[in-house]
N, C-alpha and C positions, 0 to 999 in steps of 0.2 A: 471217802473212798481211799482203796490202801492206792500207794503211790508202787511204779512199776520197776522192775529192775530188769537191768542190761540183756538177762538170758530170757527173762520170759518174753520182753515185748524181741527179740529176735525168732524165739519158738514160733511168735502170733506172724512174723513176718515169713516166716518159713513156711506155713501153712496157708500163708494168701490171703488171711484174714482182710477185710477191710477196714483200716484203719485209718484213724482222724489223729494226725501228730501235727502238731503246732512250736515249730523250732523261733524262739522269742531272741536268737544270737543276730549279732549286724550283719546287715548282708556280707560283707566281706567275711565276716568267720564261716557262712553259710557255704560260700561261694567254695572255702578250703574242701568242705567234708560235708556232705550232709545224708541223712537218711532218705533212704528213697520213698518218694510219695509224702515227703515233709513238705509244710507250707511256712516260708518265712515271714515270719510276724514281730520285727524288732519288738522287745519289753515297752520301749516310750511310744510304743504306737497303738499297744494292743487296745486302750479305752478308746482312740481313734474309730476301730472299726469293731467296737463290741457292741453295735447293735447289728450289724451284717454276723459277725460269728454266734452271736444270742439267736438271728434267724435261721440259721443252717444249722448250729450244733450242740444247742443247749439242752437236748433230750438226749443226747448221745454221749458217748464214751470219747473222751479227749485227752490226746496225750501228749504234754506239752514238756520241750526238750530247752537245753541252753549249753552250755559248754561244760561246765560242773556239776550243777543243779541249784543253783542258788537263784539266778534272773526265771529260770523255770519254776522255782519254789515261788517265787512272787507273783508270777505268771496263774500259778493256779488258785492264790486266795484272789488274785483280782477277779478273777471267773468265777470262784464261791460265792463270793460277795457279790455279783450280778447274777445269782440264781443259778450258776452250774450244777448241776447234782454230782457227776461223773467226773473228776475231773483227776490224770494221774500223773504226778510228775517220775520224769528217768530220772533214777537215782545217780547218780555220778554223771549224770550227762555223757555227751561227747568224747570225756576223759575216758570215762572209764567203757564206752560202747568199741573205744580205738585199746583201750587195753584187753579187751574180751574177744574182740573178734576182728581188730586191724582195721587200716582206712580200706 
């Protein structure tokens, strides 16, 4: 699945989409900035609860965020690798969602 960049996944938010965003940053970076309707899921916890996320959203379209895109790049093979099909990472993260359109 191609991975998502800053203005499209804002377009799908503009439009009301319903959307599954999985922010894998420490609650404290969460806590600065986060998208709306994000769920924070630190990187070291995500195998924690990937049999609760495999039951909720493993047929579906997930879009998993981090501050750059690097702990979200990781975030999304750990999900391929437990049978995600869908899964997109925000390209620049954070960085670049607060360079495109401000906190």
């Amino acid at each position: 699945m191609q991975d998502i960049t800053v203005q499209g996944l804002k377009e799908r938010m503009d439009q009301k989409e319903e959307l599954i965003i999985i922010d894998v940053r420490e609650p404290y970076e969460f806590e600065e900035f986060a998208l709306d309707g994000a769920e924070n899921i630190p990187l070291g916890n995500i195998m924690n609860v990937m049999d609760d996320l495999a039951e909720n959203y493993k047929d579906s379209e997930v879009i998993v965020s981090c501050r750059s895109g690097n702990r979200s790049g990781m975030a999304k093979q750990l999900l391929i690798a437990q049978g995600f099909s869908n899964v997109r990472n925000l390209l620049g993260g954070m960085l670049a969602w607060k360079d495109a359109h401000g906190a």
